[in-house]
PDB file of N, CA, C, O and CB in Angstrom:
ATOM      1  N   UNK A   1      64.037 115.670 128.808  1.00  0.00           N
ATOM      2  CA  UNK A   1      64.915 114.524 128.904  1.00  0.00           C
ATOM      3  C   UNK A   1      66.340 114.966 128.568  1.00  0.00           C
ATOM      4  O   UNK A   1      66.511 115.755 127.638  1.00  0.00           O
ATOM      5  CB  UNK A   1      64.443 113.381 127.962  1.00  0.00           C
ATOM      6  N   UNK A   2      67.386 114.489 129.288  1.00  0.00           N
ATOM      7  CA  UNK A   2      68.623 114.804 128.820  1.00  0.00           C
ATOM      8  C   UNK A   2      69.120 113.364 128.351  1.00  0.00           C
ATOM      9  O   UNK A   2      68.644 112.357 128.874  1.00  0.00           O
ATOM     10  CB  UNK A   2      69.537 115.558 129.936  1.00  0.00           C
ATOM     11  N   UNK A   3      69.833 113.310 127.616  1.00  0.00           N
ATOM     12  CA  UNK A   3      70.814 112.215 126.832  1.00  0.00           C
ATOM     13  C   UNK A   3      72.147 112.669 127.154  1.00  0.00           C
ATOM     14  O   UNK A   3      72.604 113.811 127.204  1.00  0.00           O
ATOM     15  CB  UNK A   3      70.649 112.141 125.102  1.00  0.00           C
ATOM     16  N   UNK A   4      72.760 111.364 127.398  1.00  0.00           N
ATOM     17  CA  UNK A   4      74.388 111.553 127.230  1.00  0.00           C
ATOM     18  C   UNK A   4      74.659 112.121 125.830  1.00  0.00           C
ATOM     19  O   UNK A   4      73.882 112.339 124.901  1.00  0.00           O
ATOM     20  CB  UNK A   4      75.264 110.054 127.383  1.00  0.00           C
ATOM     21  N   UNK A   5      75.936 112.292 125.939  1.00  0.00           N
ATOM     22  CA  UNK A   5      76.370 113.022 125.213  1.00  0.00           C
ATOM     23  C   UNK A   5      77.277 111.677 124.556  1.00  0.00           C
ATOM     24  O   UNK A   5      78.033 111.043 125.291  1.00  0.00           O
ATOM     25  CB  UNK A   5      76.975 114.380 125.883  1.00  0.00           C
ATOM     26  N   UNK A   6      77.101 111.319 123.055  1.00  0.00           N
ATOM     27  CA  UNK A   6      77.976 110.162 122.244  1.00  0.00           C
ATOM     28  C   UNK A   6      79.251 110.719 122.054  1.00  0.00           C
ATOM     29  O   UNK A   6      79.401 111.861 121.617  1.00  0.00           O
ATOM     30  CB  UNK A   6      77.392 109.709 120.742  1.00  0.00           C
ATOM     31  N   UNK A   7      80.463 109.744 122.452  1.00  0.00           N
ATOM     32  CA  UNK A   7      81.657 109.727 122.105  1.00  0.00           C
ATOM     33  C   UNK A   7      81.713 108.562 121.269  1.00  0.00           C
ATOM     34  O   UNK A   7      81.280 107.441 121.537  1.00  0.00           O
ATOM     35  CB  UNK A   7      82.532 109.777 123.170  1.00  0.00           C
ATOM     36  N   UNK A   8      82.335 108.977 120.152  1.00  0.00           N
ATOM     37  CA  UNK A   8      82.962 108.250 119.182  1.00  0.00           C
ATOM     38  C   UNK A   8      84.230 108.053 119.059  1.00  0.00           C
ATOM     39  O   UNK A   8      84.765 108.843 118.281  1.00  0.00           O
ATOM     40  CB  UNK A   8      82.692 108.616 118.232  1.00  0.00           C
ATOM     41  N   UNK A   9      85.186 106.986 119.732  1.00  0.00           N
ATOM     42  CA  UNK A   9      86.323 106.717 119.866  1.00  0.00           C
ATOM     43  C   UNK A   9      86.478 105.339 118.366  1.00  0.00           C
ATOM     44  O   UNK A   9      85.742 104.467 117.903  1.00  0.00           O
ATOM     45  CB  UNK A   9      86.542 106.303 121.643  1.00  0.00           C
ATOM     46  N   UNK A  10      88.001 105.908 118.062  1.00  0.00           N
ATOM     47  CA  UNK A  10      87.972 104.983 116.951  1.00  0.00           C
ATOM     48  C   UNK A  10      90.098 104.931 117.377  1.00  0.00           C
ATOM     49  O   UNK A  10      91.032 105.658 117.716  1.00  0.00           O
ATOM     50  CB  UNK A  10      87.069 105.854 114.943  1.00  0.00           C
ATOM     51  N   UNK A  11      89.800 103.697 117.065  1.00  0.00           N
ATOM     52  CA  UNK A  11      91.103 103.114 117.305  1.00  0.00           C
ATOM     53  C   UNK A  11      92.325 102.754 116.066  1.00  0.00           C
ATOM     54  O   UNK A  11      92.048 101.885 115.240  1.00  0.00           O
ATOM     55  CB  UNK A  11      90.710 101.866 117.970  1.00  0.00           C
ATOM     56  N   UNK A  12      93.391 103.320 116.010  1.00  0.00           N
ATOM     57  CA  UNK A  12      94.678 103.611 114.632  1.00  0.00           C
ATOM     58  C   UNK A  12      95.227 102.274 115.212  1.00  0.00           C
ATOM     59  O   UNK A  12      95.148 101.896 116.381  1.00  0.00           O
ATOM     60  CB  UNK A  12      96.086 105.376 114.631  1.00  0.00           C
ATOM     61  N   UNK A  13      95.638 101.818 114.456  1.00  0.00           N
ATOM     62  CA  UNK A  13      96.461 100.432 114.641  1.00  0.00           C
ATOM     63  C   UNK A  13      97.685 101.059 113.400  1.00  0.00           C
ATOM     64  O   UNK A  13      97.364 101.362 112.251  1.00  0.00           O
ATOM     65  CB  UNK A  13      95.332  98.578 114.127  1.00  0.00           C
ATOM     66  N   UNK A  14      98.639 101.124 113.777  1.00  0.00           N
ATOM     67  CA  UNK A  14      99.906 101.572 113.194  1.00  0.00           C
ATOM     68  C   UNK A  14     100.966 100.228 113.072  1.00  0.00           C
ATOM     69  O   UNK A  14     101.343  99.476 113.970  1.00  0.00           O
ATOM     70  CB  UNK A  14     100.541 102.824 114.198  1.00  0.00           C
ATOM     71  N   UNK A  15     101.300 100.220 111.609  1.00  0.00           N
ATOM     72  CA  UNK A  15     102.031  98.903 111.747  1.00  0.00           C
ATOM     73  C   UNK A  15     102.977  99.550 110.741  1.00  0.00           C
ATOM     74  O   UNK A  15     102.789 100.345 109.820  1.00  0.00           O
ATOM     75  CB  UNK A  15     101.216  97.301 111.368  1.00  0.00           C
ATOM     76  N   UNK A  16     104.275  98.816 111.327  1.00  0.00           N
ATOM     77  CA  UNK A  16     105.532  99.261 110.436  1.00  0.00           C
ATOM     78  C   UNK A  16     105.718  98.313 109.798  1.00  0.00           C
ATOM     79  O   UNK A  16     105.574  97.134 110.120  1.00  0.00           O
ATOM     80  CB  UNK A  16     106.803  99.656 111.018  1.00  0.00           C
ATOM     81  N   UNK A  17     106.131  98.857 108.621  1.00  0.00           N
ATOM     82  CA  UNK A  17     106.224  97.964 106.891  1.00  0.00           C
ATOM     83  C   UNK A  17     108.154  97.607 107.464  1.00  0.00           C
ATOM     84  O   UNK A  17     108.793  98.374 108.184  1.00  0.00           O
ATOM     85  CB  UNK A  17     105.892  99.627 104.615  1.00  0.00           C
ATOM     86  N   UNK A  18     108.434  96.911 107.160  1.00  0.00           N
ATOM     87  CA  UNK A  18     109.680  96.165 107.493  1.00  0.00           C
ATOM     88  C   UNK A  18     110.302  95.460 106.367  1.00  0.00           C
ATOM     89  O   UNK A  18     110.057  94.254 106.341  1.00  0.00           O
ATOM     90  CB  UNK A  18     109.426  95.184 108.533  1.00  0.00           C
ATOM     91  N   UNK A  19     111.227  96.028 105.203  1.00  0.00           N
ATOM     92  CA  UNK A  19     111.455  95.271 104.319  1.00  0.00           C
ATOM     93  C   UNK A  19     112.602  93.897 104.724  1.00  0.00           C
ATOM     94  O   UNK A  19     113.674  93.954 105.327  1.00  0.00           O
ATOM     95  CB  UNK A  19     111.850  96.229 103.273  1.00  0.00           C
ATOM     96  N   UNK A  20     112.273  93.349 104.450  1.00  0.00           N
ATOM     97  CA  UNK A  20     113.807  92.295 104.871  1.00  0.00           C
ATOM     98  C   UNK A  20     114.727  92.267 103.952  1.00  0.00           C
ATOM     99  O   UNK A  20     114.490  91.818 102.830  1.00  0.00           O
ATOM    100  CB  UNK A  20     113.610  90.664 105.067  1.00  0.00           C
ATOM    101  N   UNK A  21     115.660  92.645 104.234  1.00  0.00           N
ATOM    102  CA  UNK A  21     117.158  92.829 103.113  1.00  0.00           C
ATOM    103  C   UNK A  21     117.258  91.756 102.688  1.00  0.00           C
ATOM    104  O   UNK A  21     117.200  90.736 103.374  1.00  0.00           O
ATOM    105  CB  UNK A  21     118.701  93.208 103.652  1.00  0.00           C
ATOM    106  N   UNK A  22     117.476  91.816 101.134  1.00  0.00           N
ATOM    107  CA  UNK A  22     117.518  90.183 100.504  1.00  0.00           C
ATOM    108  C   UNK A  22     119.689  90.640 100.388  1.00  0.00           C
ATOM    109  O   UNK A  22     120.559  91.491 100.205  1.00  0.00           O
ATOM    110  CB  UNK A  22     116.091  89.802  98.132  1.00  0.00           C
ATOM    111  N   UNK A  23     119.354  89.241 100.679  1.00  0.00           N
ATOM    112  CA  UNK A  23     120.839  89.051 100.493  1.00  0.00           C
ATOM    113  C   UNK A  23     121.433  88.382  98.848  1.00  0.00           C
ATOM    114  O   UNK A  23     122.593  88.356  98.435  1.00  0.00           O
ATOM    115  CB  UNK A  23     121.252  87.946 101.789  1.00  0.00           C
ATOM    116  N   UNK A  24     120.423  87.992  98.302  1.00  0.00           N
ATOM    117  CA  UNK A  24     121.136  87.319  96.711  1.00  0.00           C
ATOM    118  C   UNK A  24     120.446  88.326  95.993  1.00  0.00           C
ATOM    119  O   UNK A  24     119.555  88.955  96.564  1.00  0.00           O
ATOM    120  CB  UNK A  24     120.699  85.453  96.048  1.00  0.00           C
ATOM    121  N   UNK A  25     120.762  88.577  94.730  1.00  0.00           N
ATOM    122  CA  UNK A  25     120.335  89.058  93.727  1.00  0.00           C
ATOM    123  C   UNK A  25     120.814  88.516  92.070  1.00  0.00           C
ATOM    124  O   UNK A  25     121.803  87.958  91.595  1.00  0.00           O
ATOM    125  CB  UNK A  25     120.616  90.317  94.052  1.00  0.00           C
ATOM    126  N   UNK A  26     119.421  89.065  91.509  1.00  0.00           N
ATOM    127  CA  UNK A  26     119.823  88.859  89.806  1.00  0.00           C
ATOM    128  C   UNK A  26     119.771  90.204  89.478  1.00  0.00           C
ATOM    129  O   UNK A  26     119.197  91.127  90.055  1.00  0.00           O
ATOM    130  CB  UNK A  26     118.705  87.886  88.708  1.00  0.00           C
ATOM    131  N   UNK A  27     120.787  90.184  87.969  1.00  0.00           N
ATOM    132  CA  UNK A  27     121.097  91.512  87.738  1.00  0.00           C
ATOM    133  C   UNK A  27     122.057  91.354  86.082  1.00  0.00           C
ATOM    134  O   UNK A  27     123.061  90.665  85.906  1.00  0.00           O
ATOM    135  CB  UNK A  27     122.056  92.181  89.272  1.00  0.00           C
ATOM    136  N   UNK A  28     121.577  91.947  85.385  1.00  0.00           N
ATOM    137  CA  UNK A  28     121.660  92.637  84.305  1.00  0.00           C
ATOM    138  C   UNK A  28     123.448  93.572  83.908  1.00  0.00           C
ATOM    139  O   UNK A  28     123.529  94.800  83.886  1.00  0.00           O
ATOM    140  CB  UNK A  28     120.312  93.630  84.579  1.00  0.00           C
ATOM    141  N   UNK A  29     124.856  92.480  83.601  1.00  0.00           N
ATOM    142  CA  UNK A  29     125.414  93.283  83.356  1.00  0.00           C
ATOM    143  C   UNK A  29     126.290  93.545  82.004  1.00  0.00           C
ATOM    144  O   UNK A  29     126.487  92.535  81.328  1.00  0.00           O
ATOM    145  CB  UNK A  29     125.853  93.284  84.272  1.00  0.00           C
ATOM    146  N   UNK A  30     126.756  94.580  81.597  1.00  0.00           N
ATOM    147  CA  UNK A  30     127.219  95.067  80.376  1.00  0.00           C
ATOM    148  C   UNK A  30     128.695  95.670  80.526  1.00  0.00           C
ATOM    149  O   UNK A  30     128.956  96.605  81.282  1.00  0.00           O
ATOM    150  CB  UNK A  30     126.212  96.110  79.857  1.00  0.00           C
ATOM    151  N   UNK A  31     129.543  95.076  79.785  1.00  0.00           N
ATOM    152  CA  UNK A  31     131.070  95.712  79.463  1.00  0.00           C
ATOM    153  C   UNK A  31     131.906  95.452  78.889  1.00  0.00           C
ATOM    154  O   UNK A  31     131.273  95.251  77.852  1.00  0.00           O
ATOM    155  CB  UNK A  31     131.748  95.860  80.131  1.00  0.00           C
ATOM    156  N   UNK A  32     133.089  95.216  78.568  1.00  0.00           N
ATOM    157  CA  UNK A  32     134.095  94.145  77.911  1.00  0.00           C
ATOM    158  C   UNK A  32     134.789  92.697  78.163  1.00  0.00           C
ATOM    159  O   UNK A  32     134.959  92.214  79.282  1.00  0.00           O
ATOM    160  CB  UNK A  32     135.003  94.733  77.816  1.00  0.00           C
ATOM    161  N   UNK A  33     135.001  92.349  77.466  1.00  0.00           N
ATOM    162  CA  UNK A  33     135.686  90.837  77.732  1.00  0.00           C
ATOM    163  C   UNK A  33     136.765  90.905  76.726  1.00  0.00           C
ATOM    164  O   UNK A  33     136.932  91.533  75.681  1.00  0.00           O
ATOM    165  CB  UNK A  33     134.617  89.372  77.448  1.00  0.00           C
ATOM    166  N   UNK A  34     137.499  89.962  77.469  1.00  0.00           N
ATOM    167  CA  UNK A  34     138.572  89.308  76.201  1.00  0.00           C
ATOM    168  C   UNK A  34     138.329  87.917  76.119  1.00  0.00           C
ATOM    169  O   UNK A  34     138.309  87.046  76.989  1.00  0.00           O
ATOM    170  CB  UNK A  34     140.310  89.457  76.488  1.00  0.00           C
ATOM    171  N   UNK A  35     138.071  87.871  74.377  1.00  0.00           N
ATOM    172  CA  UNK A  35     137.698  86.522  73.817  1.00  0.00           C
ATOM    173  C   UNK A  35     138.808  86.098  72.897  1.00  0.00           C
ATOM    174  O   UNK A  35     139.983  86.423  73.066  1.00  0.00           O
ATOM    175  CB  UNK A  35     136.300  86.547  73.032  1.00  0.00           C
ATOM    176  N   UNK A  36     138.432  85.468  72.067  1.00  0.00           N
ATOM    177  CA  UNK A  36     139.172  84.827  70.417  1.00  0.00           C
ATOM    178  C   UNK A  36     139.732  86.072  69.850  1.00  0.00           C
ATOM    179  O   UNK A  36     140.901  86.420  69.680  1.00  0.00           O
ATOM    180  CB  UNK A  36     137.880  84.083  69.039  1.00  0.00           C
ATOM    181  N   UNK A  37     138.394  86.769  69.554  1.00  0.00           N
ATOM    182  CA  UNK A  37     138.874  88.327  68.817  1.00  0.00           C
ATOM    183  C   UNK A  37     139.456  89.477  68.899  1.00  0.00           C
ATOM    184  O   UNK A  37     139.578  90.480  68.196  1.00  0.00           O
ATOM    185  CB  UNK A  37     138.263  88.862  68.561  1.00  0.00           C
ATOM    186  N   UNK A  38     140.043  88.830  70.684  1.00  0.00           N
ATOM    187  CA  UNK A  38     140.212  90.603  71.613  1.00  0.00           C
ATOM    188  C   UNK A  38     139.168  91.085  72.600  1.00  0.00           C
ATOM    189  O   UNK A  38     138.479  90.470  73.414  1.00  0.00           O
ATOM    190  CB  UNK A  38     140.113  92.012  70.482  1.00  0.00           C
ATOM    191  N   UNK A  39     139.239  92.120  72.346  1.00  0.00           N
ATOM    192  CA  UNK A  39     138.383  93.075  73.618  1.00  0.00           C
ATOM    193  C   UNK A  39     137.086  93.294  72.646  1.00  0.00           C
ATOM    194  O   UNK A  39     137.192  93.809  71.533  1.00  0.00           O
ATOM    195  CB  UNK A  39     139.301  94.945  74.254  1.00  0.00           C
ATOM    196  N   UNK A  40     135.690  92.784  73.271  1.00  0.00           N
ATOM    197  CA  UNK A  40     134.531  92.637  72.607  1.00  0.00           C
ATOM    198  C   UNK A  40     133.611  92.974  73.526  1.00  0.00           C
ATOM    199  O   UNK A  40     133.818  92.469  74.630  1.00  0.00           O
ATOM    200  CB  UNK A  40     134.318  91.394  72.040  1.00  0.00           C
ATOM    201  N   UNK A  41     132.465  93.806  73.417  1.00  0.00           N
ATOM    202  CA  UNK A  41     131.354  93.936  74.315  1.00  0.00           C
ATOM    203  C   UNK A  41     130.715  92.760  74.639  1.00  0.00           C
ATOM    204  O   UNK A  41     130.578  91.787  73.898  1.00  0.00           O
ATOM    205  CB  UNK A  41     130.429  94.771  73.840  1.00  0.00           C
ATOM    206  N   UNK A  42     130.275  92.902  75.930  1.00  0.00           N
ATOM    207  CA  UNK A  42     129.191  91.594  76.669  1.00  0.00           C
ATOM    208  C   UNK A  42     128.283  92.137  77.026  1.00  0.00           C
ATOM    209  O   UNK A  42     128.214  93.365  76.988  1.00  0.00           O
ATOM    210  CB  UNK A  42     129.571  90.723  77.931  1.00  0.00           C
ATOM    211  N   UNK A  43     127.144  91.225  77.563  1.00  0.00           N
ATOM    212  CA  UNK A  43     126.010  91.191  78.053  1.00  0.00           C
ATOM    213  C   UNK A  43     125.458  90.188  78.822  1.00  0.00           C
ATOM    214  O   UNK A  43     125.042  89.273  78.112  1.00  0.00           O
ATOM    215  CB  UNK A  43     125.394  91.363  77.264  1.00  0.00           C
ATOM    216  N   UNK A  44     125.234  89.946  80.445  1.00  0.00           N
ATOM    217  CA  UNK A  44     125.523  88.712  81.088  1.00  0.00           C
ATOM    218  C   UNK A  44     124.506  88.998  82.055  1.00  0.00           C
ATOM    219  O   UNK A  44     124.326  90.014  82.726  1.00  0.00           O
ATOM    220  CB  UNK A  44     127.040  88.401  81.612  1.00  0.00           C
ATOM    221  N   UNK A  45     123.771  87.742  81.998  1.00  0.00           N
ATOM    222  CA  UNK A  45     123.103  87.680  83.542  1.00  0.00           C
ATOM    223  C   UNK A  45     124.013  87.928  84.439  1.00  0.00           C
ATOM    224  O   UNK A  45     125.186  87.682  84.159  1.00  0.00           O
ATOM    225  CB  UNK A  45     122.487  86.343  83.998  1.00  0.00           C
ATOM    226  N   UNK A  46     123.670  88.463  85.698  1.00  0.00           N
ATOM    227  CA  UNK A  46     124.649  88.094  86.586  1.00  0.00           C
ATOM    228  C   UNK A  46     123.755  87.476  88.367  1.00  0.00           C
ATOM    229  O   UNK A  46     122.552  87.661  88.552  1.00  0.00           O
ATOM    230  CB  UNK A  46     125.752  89.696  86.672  1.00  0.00           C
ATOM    231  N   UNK A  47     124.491  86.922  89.216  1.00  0.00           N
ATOM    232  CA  UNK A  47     123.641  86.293  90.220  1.00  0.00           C
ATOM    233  C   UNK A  47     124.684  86.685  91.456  1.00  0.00           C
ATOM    234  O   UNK A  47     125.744  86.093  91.656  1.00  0.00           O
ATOM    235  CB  UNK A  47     123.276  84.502  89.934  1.00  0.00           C
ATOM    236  N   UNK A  48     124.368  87.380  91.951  1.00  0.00           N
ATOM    237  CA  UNK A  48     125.175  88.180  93.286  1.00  0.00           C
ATOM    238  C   UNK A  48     124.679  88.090  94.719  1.00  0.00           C
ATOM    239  O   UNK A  48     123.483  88.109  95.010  1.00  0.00           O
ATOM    240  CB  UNK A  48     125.164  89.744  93.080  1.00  0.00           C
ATOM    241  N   UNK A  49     125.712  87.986  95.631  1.00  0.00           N
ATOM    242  CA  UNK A  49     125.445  87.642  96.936  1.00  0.00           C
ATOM    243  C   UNK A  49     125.925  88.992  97.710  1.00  0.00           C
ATOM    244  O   UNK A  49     127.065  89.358  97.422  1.00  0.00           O
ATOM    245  CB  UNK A  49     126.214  86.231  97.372  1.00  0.00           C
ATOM    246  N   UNK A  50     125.263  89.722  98.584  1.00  0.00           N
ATOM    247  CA  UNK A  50     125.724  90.878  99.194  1.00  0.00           C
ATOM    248  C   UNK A  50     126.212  90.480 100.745  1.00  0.00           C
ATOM    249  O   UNK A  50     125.619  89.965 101.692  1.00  0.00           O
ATOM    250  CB  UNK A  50     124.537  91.993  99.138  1.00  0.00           C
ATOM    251  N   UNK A  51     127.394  90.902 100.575  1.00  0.00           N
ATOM    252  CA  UNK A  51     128.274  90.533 102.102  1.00  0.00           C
ATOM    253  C   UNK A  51     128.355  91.463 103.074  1.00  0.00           C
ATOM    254  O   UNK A  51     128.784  91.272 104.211  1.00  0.00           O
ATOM    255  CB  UNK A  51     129.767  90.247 101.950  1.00  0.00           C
ATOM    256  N   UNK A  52     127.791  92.837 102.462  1.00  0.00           N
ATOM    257  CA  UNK A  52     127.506  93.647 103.534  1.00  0.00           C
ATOM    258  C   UNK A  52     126.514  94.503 103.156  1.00  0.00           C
ATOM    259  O   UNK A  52     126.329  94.878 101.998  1.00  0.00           O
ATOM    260  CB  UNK A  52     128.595  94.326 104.021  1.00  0.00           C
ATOM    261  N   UNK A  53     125.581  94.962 104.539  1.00  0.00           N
ATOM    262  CA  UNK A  53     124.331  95.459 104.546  1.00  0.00           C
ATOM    263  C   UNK A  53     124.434  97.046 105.346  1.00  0.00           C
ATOM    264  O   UNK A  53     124.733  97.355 106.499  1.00  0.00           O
ATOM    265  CB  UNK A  53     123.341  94.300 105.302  1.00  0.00           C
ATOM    266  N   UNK A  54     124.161  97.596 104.526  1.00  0.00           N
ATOM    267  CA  UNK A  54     123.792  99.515 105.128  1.00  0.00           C
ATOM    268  C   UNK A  54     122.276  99.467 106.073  1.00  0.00           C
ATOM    269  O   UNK A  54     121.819 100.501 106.560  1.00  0.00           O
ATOM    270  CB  UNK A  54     123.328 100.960 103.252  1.00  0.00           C
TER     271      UNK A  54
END
């Protein structure tokens, strides 16, 4: 008896990961201010909008 011969075909499905550029952000910043006392270190949330994209 002869038998075919089995092919095993297997199929890649390739999908591209696509980040979507966020345009707002929160962010963490640190430096000086002038207050009551003068020039004093800070520490500030900050909430930022990006107006241009690379």
């Amino acid at each position: 008896m002869v038998y075919p011969r089995t092919i095993y075909q297997t199929e890649y499905i390739y999908r591209d990961i696509v980040q979507k550029n966020k345009r707002w952000g929160l962010g963490l910043s640190a430096g000086y201010g002038i207050g009551r006392n003068g020039l004093s270190p800070i520490l500030a949330v900050t909430v930022n909008y990006n107006l241009f994209q690379f």
